[in-house]
C-alpha positions in Angstrom: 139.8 76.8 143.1 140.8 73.6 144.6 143.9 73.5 146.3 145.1 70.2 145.1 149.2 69.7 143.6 148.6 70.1 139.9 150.9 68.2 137.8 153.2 69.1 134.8 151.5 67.7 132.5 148.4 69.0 133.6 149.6 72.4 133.5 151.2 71.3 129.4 147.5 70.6 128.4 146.5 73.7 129.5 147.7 75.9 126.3 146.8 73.0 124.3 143.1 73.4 125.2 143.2 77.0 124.6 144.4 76.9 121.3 141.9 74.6 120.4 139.2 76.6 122.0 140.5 79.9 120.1 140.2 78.4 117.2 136.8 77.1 117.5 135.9 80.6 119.2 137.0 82.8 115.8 135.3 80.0 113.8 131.9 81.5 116.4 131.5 77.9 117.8 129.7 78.3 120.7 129.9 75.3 123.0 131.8 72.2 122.8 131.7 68.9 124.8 134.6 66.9 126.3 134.0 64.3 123.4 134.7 66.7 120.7 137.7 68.3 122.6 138.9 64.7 122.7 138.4 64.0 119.1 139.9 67.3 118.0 143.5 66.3 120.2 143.4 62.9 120.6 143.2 62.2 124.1 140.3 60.5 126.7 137.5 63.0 127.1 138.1 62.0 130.9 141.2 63.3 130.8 140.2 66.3 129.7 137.4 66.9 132.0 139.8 65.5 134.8 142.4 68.3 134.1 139.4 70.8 134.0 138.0 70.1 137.3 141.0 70.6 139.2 140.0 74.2 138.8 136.3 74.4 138.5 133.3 73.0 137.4 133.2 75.2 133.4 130.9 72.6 132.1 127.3 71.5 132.5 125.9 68.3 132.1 124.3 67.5 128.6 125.6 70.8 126.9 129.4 70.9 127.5 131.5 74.0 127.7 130.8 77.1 126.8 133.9 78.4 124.5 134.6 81.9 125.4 133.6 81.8 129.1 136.2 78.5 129.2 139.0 80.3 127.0 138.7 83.3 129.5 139.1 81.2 132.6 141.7 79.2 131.0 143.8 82.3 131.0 143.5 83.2 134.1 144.7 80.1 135.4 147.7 80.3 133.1 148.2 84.1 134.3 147.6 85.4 130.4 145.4 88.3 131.9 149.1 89.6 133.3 151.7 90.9 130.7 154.7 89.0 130.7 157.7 90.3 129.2 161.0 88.3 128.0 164.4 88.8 127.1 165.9 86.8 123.9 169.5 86.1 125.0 171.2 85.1 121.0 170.6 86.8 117.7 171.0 83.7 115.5 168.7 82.5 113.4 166.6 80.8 115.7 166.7 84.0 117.7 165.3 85.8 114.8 162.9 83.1 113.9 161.3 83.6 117.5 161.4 87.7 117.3 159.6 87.2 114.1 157.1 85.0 115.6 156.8 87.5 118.6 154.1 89.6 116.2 151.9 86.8 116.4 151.7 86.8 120.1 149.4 88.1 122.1 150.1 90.9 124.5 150.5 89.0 127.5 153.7 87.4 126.6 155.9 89.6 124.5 160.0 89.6 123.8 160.9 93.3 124.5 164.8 93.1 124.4 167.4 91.2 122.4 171.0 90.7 123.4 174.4 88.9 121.7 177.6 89.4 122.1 178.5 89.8 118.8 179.7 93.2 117.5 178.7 92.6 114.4 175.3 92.1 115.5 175.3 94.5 118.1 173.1 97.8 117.1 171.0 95.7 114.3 167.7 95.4 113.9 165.6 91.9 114.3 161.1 92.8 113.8 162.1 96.5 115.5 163.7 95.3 118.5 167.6 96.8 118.6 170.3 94.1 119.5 171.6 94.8 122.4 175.2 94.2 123.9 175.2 92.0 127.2 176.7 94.4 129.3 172.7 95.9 129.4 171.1 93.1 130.1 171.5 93.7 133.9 169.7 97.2 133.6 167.1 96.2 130.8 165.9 93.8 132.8 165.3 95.7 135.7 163.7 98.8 133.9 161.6 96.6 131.5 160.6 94.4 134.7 161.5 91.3 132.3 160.9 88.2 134.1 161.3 85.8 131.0 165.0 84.6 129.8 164.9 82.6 126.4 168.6 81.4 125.9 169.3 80.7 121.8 173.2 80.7 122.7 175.6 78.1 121.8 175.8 75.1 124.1 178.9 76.3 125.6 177.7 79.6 126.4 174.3 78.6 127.7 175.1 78.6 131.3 177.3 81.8 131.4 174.0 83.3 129.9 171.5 81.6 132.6 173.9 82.7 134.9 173.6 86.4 134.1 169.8 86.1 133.7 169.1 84.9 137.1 171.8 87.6 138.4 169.5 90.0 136.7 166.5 88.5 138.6 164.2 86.7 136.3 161.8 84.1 137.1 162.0 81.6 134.6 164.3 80.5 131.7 163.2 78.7 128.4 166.3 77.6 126.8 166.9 76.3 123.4 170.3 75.5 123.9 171.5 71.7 123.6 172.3 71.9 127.3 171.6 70.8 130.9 171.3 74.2 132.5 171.5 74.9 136.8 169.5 77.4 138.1 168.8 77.9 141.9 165.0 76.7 142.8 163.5 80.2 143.0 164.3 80.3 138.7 162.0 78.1 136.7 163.6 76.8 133.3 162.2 74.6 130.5 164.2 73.0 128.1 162.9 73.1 124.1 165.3 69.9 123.1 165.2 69.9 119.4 167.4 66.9 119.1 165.2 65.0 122.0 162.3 65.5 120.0 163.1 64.5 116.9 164.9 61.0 118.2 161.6 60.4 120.2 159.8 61.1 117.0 161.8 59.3 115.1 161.7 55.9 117.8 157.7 56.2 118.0 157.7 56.3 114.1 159.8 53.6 113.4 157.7 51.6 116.4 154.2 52.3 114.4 155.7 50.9 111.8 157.1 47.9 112.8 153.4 47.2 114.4 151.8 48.0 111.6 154.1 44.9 110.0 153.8 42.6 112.8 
């Protein structure tokens, strides 16, 4: 593998690719070129092939990629041949919209504990995992060897909550909170802004638009 400083958004297209790749894969498609990859997400097949060849050469010349053998070393650049386990920190209802969604992942990345700090959610039940109170979170962690924090919280409780999840001693953080979380470098964290991706929608929408009128 080249040892070359990969970027962010290198790393972003990453998943993207795979999906697309899966699906062709179940659909028993058995190679695919950069041109159709492009077509299929809407990007520069250079771009594509770029990205690619930071890690290897996966294609040949004239044929394109092979589909499974890409999807397999796709994962193991993104570390999917490792189990990752996460805590879900926030039994709302965007917590329980993500536990539900846990069935559909695969079994590299799966959310193995729920906490809150509610009592009166405390001890209930979200897709078989047991809501947990807080004061466990410390000891989960360490005997589940959870290395994932998802933070569903209230704003003003997000960074209490990151705060106890890097105490605990995981690696990365993706919160969903509508907050600007600090976290020493050794943590990771990702923010999923709902409200900064619907007014960035809604600014290249009305920007099409106003082309299209032009």
């Amino acid at each position: 593998m080249k040892q070359l400083k990969i970027s962010e958004a290198v790393v972003r297209r990453l998943p993207v690719y795979l999906q697309v790749l899966s699906e062709l894969s179940v659909r028993e498609v058995q190679t695919v070129s950069s041109q159709e990859l492009g077509r299929k997400l809407d990007l520069n097949p250079a771009q594509i092939r770029k990205d690619l060849a930071y890690f290897g050469e996966f294609g040949r010349k004239g044929i394109g990629y092979d589909v499974n053998y890409l999807i397999e070393k796709i994962r193991q650049i993104l570390n999917l041949d490792t189990t990752h386990y996460a805590a879900l920190i926030g039994a709302g209802n965007l917590g329980h919209a993500l536990c539900n969604y846990n069935t559909y992942l695969r079994d590299n990345v799966q959310i193995t504990a729920v906490f809150d700090a509610s009592p009166a959610k405390i001890g209930s039940t979200i897709n078989g995992l047991t809501v947990l109170p807080m004061s466990e979170l410390r000891e989960t962690i360490i005997a589940q060897r959870i290395r994932i924090g998802i933070i569903t919280v209230p704003a003003s409780e997000a960074q209490n909550v990151a705060n106890e999840l890097v105490s605990a001693g995981v690696d990365g953080i993706l919160n969903f909170a509508p907050a600007i979380l600090k976290v020493p470098e050794s943590v990771r964290i990702h923010h999923a802004n709902f409200t900064t991706e619907l007014l960035s929608l809604a600014y290249y929408i009305e920007k099409e638009r106003l082309e299209r009128d032009e």
